[in-house]
C-alpha positions in Angstrom: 85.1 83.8 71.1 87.9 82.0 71.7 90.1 81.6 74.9 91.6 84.7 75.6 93.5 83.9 79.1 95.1 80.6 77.4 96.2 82.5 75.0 97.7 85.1 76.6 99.1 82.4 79.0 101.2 80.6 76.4 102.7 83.8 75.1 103.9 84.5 78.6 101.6 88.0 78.9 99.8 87.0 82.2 101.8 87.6 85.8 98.6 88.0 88.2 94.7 86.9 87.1 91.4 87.4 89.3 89.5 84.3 90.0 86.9 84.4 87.9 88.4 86.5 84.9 88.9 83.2 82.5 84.9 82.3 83.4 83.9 85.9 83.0 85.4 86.1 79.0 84.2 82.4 78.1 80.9 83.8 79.1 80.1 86.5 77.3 81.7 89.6 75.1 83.5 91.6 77.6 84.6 95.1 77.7 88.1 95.7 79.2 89.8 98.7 79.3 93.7 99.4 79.4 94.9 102.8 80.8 97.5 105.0 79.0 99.6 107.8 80.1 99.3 110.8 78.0 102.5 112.5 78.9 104.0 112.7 75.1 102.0 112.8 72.1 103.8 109.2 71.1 103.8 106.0 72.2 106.8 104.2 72.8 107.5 100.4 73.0 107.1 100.1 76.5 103.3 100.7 75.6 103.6 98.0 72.8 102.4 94.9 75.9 99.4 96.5 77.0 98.3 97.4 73.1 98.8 94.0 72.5 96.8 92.9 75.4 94.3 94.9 73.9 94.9 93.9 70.2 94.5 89.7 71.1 91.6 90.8 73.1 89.9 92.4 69.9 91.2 89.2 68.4 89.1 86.8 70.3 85.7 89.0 70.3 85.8 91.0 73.2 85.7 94.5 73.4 88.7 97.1 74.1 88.6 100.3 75.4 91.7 102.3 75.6 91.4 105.1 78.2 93.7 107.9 78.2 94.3 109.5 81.3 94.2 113.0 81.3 93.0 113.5 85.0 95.3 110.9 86.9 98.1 112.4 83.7 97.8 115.5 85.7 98.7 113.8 88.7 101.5 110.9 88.7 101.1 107.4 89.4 103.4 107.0 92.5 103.9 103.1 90.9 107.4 102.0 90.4 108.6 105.7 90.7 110.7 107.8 92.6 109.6 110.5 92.5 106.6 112.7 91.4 106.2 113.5 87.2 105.6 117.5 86.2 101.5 117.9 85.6 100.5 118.9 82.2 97.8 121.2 81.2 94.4 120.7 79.1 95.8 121.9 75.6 99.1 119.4 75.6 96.4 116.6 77.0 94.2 117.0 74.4 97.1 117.1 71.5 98.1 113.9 72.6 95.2 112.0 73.0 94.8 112.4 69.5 98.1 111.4 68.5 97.5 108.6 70.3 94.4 107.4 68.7 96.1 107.6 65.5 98.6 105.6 66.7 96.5 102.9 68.3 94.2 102.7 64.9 97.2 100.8 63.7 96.7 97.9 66.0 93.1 98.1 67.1 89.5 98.7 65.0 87.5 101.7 66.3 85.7 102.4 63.0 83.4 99.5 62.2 80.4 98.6 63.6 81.1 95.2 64.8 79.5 94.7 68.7 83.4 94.6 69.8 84.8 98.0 67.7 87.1 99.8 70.1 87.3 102.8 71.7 88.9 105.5 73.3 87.4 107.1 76.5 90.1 110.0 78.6 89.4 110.2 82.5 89.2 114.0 82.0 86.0 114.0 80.2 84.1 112.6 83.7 86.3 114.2 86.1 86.7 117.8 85.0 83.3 118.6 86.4 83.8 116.3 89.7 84.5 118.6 92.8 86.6 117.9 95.5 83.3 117.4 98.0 81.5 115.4 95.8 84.6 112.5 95.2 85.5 111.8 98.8 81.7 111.9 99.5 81.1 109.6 96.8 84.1 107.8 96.5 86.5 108.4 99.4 84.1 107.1 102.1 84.1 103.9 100.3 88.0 103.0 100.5 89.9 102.8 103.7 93.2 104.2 104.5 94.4 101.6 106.0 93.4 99.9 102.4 95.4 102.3 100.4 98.4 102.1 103.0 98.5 98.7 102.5 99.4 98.3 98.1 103.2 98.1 97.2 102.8 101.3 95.6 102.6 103.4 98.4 104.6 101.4 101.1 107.7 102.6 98.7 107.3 105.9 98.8 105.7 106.4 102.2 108.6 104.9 103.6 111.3 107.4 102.7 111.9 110.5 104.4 109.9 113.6 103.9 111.5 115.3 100.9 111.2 111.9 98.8 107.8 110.6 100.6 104.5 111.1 98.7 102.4 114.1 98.2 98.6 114.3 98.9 98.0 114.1 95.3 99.9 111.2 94.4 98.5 108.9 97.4 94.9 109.9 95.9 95.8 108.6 92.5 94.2 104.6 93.4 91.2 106.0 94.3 90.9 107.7 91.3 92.2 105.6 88.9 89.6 103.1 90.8 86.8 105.5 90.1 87.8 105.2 86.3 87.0 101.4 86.6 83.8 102.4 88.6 82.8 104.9 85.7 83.7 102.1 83.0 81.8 99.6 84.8 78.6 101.7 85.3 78.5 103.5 81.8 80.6 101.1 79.5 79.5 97.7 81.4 83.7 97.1 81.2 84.5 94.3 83.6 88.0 93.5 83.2 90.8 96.0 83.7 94.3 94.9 82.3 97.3 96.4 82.6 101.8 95.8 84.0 101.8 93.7 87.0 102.8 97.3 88.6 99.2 98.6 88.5 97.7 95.4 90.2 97.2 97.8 93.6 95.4 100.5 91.8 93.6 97.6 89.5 92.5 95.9 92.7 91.3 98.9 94.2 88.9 99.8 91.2 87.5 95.9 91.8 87.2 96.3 95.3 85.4 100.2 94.9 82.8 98.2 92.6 82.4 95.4 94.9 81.5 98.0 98.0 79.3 100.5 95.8 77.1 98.4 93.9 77.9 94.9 94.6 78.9 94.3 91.1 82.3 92.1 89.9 84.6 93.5 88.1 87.6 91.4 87.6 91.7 92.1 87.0 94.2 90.7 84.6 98.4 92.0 84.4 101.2 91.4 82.6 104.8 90.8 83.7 107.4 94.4 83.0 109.3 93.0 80.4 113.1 92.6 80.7 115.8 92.1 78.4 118.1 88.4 79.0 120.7 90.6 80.1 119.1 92.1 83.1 118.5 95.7 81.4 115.3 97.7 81.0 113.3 97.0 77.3 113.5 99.8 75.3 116.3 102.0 76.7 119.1 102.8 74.5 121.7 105.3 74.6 119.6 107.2 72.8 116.2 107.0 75.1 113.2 105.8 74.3 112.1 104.0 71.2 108.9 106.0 69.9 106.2 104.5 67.5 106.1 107.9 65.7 108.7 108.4 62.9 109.2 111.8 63.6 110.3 110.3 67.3 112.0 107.3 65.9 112.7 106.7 62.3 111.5 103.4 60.9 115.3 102.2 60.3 116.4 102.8 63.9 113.2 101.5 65.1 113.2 98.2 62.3 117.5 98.1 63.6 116.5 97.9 67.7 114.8 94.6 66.9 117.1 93.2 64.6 119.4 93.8 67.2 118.2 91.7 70.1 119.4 88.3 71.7 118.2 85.1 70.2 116.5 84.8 74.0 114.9 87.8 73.5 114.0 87.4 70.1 112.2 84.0 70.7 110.1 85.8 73.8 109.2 89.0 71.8 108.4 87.0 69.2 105.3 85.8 71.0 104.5 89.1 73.0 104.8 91.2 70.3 103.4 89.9 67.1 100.5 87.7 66.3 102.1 84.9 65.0 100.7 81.5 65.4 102.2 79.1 68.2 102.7 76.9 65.6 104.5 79.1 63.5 106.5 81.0 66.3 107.8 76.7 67.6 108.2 76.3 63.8 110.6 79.4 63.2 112.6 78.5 66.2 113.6 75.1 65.6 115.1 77.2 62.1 117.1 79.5 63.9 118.6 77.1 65.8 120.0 75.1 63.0 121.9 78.2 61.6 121.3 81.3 64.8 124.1 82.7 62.9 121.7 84.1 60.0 119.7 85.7 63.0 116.5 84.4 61.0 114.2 85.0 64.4 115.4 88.2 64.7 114.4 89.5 61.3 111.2 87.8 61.4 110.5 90.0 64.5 111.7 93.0 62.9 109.7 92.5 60.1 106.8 92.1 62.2 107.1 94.7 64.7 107.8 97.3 61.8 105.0 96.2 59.9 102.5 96.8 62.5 103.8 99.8 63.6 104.9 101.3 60.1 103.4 99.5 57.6 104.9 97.2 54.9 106.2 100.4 52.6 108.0 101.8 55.5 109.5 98.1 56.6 111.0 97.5 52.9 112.7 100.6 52.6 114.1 99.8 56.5 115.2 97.0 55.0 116.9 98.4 52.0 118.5 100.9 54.0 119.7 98.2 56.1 121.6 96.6 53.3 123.7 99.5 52.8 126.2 98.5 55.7 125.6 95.4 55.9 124.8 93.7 52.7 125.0 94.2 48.6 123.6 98.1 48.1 123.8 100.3 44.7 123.7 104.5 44.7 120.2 104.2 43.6 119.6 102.2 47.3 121.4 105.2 48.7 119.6 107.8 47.0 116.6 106.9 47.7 116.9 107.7 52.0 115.4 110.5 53.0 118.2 112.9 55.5 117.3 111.2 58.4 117.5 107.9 57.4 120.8 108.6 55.9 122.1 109.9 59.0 121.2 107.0 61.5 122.5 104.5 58.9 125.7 106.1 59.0 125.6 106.9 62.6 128.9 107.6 64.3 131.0 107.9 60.7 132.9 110.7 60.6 132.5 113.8 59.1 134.1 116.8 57.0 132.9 120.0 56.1 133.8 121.5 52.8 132.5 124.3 50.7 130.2 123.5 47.7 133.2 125.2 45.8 135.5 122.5 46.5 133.5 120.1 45.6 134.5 120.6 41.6 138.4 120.3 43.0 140.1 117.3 41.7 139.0 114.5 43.6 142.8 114.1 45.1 142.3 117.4 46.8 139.3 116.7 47.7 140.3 113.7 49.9 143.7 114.6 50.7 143.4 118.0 51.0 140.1 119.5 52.1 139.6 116.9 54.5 140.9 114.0 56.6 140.0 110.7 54.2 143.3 110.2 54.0 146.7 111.8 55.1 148.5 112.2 51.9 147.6 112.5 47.9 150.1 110.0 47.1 148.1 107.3 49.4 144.7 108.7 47.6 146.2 108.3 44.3 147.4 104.5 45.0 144.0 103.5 46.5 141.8 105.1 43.8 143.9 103.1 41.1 143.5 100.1 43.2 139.9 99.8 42.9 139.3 101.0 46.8 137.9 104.1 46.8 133.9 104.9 46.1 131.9 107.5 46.2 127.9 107.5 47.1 128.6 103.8 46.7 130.2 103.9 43.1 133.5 102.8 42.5 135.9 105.5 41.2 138.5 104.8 38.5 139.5 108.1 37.4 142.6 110.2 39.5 141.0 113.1 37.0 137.6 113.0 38.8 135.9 115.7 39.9 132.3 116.1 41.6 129.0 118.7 41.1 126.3 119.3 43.3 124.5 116.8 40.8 126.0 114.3 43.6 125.1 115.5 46.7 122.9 113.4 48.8 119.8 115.0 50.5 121.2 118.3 48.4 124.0 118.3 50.9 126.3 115.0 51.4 128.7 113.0 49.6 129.5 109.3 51.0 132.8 108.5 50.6 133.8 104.6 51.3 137.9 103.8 52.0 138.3 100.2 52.1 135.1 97.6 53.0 134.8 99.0 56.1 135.6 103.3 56.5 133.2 105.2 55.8 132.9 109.8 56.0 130.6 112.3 54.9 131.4 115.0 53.3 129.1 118.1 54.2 128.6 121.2 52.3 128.2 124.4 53.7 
């Protein structure tokens, strides 16, 4: 085993730490569990920190266990929120705790039978059966209100008035998420709980329900949120969330959001969100600042991220799509994108519709009449004969050209480029 908490420290993933936690993991193989919200059947990047957490514990011999929370999923945590979330049922639970398992198998072992394999555990499983009685008997007596008034969690939405306060349900979400550590602790022997540094109230209250009930230790390790340089949230666009599933997300947009990052950001993801070597992180840096303009840091991260998340096959053809707008492409490049891919590389270019009749029209009235390329024929004739016209990324020399459906993209576009820059699609009908 190596030193988890040093580790963790250097890449800037530790905001709050237990005394005792670094002592506890230097002892002995420890099981620590991570709690995940179940609400979708994806997982998002603002997931990614605590996976990692959980991947570099893996890493250095301990033992993760990923707990999906389909009884506190029903309820809400009232952390960092506003207000409360809609409750899902068993069914749409259970769907996505298994989308989710396939999605962590990317990034953790569950499968092998080394002492530290992961594995998944959901919160419904032990509390389905679990009357109302029995908890606060068991559990309730244990934890004061005066204890539960006093996390951040609650103080924010206590304090507003009545129609934003916090419901019943939602102020009894610590002691349960506590009684997942207690159930972890007593059938798992899991003695770490890690998580954002906005679940250290309901990670301390699971320590403190072990302390008082059997006397045991139980320790608590968290994370800062991540932020971008700029002040805005990590992985908002204008488009929402960025989702580890491809049906969600495709693997271009997703490999493009980390391309697209600051060179701050890029160096501090870098060491979050990968597993590269300190050495080889320093190393890459002191690159990128000789030339930041080749934004070398950046696609190292990409490549990375994508990797992990999509596997090499899914990075290289990101990559090749990528070099459609911005680099050296051919038609074969082109049609090799699935629809999808093809429509959030060419996001935002404009488009015609035309029949699949017009598309054996001569290419003049084609651009110049059927649609908007360009305003006039005379305009079309001079920039075809100039060299400046293409079409699915072929230069046309021919005034006499006409198309087929033999060239339609995805059975149903044609790309036309005007100039370096102007790009539309042509859609059939």
């Amino acid at each position: 085993m190596s030193n988890l908490v040093k580790e963790l420290t250097w890449r800037g993933m530790v905001h709050n730490i237990m005394p005792g936690t670094e002592e506890q993991l230097e002892k002995e193989i420890t099981a620590a569990y991570v709690g995940i919200d179940p609400t979708a059947d994806s997982l998002h990047i603002g997931h990614l920190v605590s996976i990692m957490m959980l991947k570099h514990l893996q890493s250095n011999g301990h033992k993760p266990i990923a707990l999906v929370g389909g009884a506190t999923g029903m309820i809400g945590d009232p952390s960092m929120k506003s207000s409360e979330r809609n409750l899902l049922d068993e069914p749409t639970l259970r769907h996505n705790q298994n989308a989710i398992k396939k999605q962590l198998s990317r990034f953790l072992d569950f499968d092998s039978d080394a002492p530290n394999a992961a594995i998944l555990v959901n919160n419904y499983d032990w509390m389905k059966e679990y009357t109302f009685l029995h908890f606060i008997r068991d559990i309730g007596k244990h934890i004061t209100v005066n204890y539960m008034m006093g996390k951040d969690s609650v103080k924010k939405r206590i304090s507003g008035d009545e129609k934003e306060g916090m419901s019943f349900t939602e102020f009894t979400y610590q002691l349960v998420q506590g009684y997942d550590y207690l159930f972890l602790y007593e059938n798992y022997g899991c003695k770490l709980q890690m998580g954002g540094s906005d679940q250290w109230g309901n990670i301390t209250t699971g320590t403190e329900l072990i302390r008082r009930k059997t006397a045991g230790e139980a320790f608590a390790l968290t994370c800062p949120l991540i932020t971008k340089a700029d002040g805005g949230k990590f992985g908002k666009t204008e488009q929402g969330n960025i989702w580890l599933d491809a049906n969600y997300t495709s693997p271009y947009a997703f490999y493009q959001f980390w391309l697209n990052v600051s060179d701050q950001d890029a160096q501090k993801y870098l060491k979050i969100f990968t597993m590269l070597s300190k050495e080889v992180i320093d190393s890459e840096v002191e690159k990128h600042l000789e030339a930041p303009h080749q934004r070398e840091l950046q696609k190292l991260l990409a490549k990375e991220v994508t990797t992990m998340v999509h596997g090499i096959e899914e990075y290289q053809k990101a990559v090749k799509a990528s070099s459609i707008l911005f680099g050296k492409s051919t038609s074969e490049t082109l049609k090799e994108l699935d629809e999808r891919t093809f429509l959030n590389v060419f996001e935002g270019v404009p488009q015609c519709d035309i029949t699949k009749e017009q598309l054996s029209d001569n290419i003049i009235e084609l651009l110049a009449v059927h649609t908007t390329v360009f305003p006039s024929k005379g305009e079309c004739r001079k920039m075809i004969k100039a060299g400046g016209v293409s079409i699915n990324k072929s230069k046309i020399d021919s005034i006499e050209l006409s198309l087929s459906e033999n060239d339609l993209l995805n059975q149903k576009y044609i790309l036309v480029q005007k100039g370096k820059k102007n790009y539309f699609i042509l859609k059939t009908s």
